[in-house]
C-alpha positions as CSV (number, residue, x, y, z in Angstrom):
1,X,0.0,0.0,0.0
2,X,1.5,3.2,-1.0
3,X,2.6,5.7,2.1
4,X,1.9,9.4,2.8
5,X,3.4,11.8,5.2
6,X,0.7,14.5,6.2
7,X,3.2,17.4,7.2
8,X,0.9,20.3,9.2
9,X,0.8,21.9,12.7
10,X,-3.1,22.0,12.8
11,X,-4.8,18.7,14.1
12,X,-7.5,19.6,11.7
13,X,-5.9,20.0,8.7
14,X,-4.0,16.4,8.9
15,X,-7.4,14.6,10.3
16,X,-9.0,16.0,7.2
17,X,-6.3,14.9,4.7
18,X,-5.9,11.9,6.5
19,X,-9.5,11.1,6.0
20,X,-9.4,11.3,2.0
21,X,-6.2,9.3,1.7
22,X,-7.1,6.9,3.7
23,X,-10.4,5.9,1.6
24,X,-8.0,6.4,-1.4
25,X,-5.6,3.4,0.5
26,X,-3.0,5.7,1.5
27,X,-0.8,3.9,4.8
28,X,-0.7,7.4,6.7
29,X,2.1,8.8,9.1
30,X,1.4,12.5,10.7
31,X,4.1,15.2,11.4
32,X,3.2,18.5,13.3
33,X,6.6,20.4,12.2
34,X,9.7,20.4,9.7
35,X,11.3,18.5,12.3
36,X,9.1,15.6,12.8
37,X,8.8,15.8,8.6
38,X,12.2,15.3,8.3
39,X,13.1,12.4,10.7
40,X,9.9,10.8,9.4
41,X,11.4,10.4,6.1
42,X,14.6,9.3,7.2
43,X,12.9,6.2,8.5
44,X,10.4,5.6,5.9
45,X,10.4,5.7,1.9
46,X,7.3,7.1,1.7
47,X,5.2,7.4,-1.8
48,X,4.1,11.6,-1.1
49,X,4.3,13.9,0.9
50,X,2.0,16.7,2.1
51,X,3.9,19.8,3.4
52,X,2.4,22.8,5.2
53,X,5.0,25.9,5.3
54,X,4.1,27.7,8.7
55,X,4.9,25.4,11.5
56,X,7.0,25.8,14.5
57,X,10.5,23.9,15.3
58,X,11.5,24.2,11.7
59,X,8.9,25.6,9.0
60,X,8.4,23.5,5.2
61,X,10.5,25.4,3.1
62,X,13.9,24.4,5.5
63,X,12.0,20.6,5.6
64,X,11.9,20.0,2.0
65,X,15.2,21.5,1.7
66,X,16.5,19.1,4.2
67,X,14.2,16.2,2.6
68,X,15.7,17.0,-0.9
69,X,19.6,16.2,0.2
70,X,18.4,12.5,1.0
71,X,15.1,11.7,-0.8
72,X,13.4,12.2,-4.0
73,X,9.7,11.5,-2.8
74,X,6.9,13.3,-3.9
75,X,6.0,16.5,-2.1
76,X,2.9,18.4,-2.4
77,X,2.9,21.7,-0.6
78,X,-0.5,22.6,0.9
79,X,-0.3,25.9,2.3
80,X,-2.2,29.7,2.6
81,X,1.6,30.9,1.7
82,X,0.3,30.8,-2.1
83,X,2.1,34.4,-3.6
84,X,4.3,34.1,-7.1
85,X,7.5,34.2,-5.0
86,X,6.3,31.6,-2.1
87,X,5.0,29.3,-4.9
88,X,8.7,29.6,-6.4
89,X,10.7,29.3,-3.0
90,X,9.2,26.2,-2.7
91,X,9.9,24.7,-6.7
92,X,13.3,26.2,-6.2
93,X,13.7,23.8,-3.3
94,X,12.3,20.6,-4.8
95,X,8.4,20.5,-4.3
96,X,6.5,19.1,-6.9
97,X,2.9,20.6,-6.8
98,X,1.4,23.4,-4.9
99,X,-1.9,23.5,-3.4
100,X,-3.2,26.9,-1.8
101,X,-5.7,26.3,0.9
102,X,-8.5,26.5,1.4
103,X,-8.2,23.2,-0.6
104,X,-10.4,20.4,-1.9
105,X,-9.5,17.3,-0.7
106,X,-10.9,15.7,-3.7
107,X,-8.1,17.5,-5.8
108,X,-5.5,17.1,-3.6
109,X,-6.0,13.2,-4.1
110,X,-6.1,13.8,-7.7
111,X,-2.9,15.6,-8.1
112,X,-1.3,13.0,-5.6
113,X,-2.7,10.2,-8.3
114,X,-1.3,11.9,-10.8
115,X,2.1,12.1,-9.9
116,X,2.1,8.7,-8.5
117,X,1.4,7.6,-11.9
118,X,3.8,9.4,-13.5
119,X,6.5,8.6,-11.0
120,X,5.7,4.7,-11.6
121,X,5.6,5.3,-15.2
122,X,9.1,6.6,-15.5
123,X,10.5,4.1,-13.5
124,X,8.8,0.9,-15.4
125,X,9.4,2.8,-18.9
126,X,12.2,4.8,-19.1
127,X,14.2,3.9,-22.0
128,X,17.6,2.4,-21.9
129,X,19.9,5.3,-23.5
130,X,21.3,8.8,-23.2
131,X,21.1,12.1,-24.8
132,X,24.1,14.4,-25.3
133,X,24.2,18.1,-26.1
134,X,27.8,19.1,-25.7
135,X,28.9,19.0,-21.8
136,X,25.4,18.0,-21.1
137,X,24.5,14.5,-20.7
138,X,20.7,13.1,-19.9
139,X,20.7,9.3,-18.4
140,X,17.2,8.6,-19.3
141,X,17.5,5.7,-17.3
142,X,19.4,6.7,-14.3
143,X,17.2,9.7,-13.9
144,X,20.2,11.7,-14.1
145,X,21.5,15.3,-15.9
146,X,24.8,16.2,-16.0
147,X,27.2,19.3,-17.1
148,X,30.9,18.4,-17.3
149,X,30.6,15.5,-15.2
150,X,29.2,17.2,-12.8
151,X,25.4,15.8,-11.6
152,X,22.5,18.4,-11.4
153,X,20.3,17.9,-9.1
154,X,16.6,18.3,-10.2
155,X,13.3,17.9,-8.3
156,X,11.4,15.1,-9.8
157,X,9.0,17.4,-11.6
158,X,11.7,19.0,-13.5
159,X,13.3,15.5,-14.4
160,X,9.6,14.7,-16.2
161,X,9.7,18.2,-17.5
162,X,13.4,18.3,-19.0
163,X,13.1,14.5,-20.0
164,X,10.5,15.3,-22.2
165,X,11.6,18.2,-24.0
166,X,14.8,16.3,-24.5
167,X,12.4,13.1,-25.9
168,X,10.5,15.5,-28.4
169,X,13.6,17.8,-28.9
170,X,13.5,19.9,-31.9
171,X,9.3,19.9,-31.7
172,X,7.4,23.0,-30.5
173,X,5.2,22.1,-27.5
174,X,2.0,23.4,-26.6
175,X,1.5,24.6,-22.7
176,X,-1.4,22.1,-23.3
177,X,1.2,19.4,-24.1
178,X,3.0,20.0,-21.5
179,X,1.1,20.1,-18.5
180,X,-0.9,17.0,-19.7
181,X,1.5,15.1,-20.2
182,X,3.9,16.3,-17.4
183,X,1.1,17.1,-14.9
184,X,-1.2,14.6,-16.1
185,X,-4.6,14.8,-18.1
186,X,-6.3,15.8,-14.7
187,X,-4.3,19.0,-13.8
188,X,-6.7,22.0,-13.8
189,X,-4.1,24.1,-11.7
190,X,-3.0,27.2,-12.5
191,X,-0.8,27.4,-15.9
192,X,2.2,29.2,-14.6
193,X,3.4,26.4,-12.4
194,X,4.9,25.4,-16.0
195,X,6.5,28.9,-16.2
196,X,7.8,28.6,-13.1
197,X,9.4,25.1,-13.7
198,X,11.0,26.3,-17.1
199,X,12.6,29.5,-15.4
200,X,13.9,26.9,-12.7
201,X,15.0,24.3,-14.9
202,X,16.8,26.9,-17.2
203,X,18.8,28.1,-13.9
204,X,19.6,24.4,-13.5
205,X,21.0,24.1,-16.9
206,X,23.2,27.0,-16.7
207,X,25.2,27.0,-19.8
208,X,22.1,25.0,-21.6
209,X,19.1,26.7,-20.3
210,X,19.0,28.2,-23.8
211,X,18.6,24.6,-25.4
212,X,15.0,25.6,-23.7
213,X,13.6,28.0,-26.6
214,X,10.0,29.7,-25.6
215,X,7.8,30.0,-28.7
216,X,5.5,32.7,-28.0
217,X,1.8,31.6,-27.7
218,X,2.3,28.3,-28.6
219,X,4.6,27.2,-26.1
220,X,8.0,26.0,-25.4
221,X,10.7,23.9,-27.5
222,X,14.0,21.9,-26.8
223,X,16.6,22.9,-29.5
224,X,19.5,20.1,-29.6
C-alpha cells in the first residue's frame, strides 16, 4: 500500500487529509513540524508527501530542503503561503505541486494520483539510452542530468519536464502538451506552475538553459 506523510501543525488539517487518503488506501504517518517531517522520512520511503510551510520547530521550506539532500519523494505543498515568489521558493527547493488552501481534498487526491502515476511510469518505462548536447548529458534511465561530469540535481518534476523536452527535442510544444503530459490529463491548476518550472529548470541548466527556446503563444521547445 502506497505511504503518505501529512506534514501540518493543525490537528484539523492532517485529520482532514488523513481522511481522504485513507479511503484512497494511503498507509498514513502524521508530522506536526519540519522536524518531525524530516526524521519521518529518514525512516520511511514514503510514496508523497504533504507539506504545510508555517509550522513551529522548523517551518516547510527548510524541511523540504533538508528532505531534498536524501530523498526524492513526492511533495505536495499545501499551504495559505500561495504568492508568485512563495509558490517559487518552494519549486526552487524541490516540491513538486502546490496546493493553496482552502483546498479540496478531492483535488488534492487527484494531483497526488497523478504524480504517482507518472513517478511509476518513468520508473517501469524509461528507455535504456542517453542524450548528449555538448557538456550536457541526460541518463534517461538513471534519472540523471549532467554538465561536465558534474550531476544536477533536479526535483522530480523537472526531471519529467526536461526529459520530455529532450524526448521531443527539436518539436514545439504546446502549454497544453506540456502540463498534460507532465502534470497529467487531470491537472486543472494554474498554468504558470509550467512557467515557473521552465525558469527553474533553465537556472539548472546554466550554460544549456538556452537549449530551452520559448515559442510565443504556442509554447515551449527543446533545440539540440
Amino acid at each position: 500500500m502506497p505511504r503518505m506523510l501529512i506534514v501540518d501543525d493543525e490537528t484539523g488539517i492532517r485529520e482532514y487529509i488523513r481522511k481522504y487518503a485513507e479511503y484512497e488506501g494511503y498507509v498514513v504517518t502524521e508530522a506536526q513540524d519540519g522536524a518531525q517531517a524530516v526524521a519521518q522520512c529518514r525512516q520511511t520511503a514514503f510514496d508523497l508527501v504533504v507539506m504545510d510551510l508555517l509550522m513551529p520547530e522548523m517551518d516547510g521550506f527548510e524541511a523540504i530542503r533538508t528532505i531534498r539532500t536524501f530523498s526524492s519523494a513526492p511533495i505536495i505543498v499545501c499551504s495559505a503561503m500561495a504568492e508568485e515568489h512563495d509558490r517559487l521558493r518552494c519549486f526552487s527547493l524541490g516540491a513538486d505541486d502546490f496546493v493553496p488552501k482552502p483546498f479540496s481534498p478531492r483535488e488534492l487526491m487527484m494531483r497526488a494520483a497523478a504524480i504517482r502515476k507518472r513517478v511509476e511510469q518513468d520508473s517501469e518505462n524509461a528507455p535504456v539510452d542517453t542524450y548528449a548536447c555538448g557538456a550536457l548529458v541526460v541518463d534517461f534511465t538513471a534519472r540523471k542530468v549532467s554538465i561536465e561530469g558534474k550531476r544536477i540535481d533536479l526535483s522530480p518534476k523537472e526531471y519529467d519536464l526536461l526529459f520530455y523536452l529532450v524526448r521531443n527535442r527539436n518539436v514545439a510544444l504546446t502549454r497544453q502538451q506540456l502540463l498534460g503530459e507532465v502534470w497529467g490529463p487531470g491537472f486543472s491548476g494554474d498554468e504558470r506552475t509550467l512557467d515557473t518550472h521552465i525558469k527553474l529548470l533553465r537556472r539548472r541548466l546554466g550554460p544549456y538553459a538556452r537549449q530551452i527556446v520559448t515559442m510565443r503563444g504556442v509554447g515551449y521547445r527543446f533545440e539540440g
